[in-house]
N, C-alpha and C positions, 0 to 999 in steps of 0.2 A: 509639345515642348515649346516656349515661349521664346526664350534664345536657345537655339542648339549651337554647341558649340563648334571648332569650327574642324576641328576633329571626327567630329560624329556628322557634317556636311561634309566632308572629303569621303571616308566611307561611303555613306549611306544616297546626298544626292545625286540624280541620276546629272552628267554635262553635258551640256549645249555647246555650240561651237558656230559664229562667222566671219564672215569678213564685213568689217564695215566702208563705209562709204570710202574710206583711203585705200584699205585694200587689206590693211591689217586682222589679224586674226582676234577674235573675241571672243572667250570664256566665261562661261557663267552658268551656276551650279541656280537650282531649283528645289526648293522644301516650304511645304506646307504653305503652297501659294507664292510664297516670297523670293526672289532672284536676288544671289549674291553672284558680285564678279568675284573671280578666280584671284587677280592680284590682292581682294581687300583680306579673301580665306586665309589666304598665303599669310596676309600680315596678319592679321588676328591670329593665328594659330602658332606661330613662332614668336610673336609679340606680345605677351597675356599681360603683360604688370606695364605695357603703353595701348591702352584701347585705344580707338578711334573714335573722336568724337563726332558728332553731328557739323557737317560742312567738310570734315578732311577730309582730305585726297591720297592716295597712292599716286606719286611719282616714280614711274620707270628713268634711272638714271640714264642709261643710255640713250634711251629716247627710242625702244625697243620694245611696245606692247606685247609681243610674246614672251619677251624676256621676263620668266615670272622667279630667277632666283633671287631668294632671302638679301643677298648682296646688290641686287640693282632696285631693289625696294625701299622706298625714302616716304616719311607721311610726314605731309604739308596742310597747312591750313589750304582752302580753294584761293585766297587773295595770295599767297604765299604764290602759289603754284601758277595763278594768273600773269604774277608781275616776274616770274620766272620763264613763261614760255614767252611773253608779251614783250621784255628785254631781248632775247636770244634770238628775235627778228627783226631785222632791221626795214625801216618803211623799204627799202631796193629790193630785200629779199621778200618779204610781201607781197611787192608786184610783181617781181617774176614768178609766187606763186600763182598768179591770179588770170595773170597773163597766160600761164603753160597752162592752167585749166581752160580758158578761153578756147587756145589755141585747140585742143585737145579736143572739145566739143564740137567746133568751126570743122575738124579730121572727119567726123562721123557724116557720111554723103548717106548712109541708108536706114531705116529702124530696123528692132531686132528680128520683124516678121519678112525684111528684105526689098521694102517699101522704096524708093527714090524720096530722100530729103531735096524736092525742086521743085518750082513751079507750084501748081495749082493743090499739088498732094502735100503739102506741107503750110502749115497754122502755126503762128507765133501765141501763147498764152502768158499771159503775166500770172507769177505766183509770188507768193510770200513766204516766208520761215525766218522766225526770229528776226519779226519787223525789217528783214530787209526781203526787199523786191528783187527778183531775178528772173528771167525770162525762159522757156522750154518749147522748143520747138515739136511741134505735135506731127505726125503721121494721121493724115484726114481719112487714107484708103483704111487704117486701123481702128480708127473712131468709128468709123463706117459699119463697119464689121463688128463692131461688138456693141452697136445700136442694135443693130438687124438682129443679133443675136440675143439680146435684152427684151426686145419687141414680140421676140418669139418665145422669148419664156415668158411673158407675162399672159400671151392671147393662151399658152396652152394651159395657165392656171385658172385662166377665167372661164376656158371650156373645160377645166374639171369641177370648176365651181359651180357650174349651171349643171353639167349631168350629176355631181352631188345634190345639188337643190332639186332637183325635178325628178328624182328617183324616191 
């Protein structure tokens, strides 16, 4: 089936479910390879005679990603939807996002294996995403460890490859 519609994806695929980086919850149906989110089914399937074109967005009016009813669903071009959430913050609200993220990451003293974030067991790395730089504080005793643990699956491939070769 080339488009199924979206009727026969609410039946038939099987849902996916997480939380993304903010904390929200994420829906999203799977068929024939392809991943539809849950809000765009919603709209295609109560909205047949306004498709969505290529670039639009579903907008949650409340500003409520689980909110997937028919009435908090709005479809925006992406620049539409850009200069909607891009208004709606102010540069002061910005920065106290930016800062409570700051602040929030500076809260975390241990990694998740229980590691001390201090001294000599902790490594600053520079990374990248979406051209911009941000910094990640590493756990050296967990890098450690999963060297050691890397270094030993590879010696024990190389000794099945030799007694495969010599037998």
């Amino acid at each position: 089936m080339d488009n199924p519609t979206p009727e026969h994806l609410m039946r038939t695929a099987p849902m996916h479910s997480w939380k993304d980086g903010r904390g929200a919850m994420r829906i999203y149906l799977q068929y024939e390879g392809k991943t539809y989110t849950y809000p765009h089914v919603v709209w295609d399937f109560l909205n047949p005679e306004e498709p969505r074109m290529r670039g639009d967005v579903i907008h949650h009016i409340d500003g409520d990603s689980t909110n997937n009813f028919p009435n908090n669903l709005k479809k925006m071009t992406l620049s539409e939807h850009t200069k909607h959430h891009g208004s709606s913050k102010s540069p002061e609200a910005r920065r106290k996002i930016s800062n409570s993220s700051k602040a929030k990451h500076k809260s975390i003293t241990h990694c998740i294996h229980g590691h001390p974030f201090e001294g000599e067991n902790v490594s600053i790395r520079k990374k990248q995403w979406n051209n911009r730089h941000y910094y990640e504080r590493v756990c050296r005793e967990c890098g450690r460890r999963a060297s050691r643990k890397y270094q030993a699956r590879l010696r024990a491939e190389i000794k099945t490859q030799e007694v495969g070769d010599g037998a």
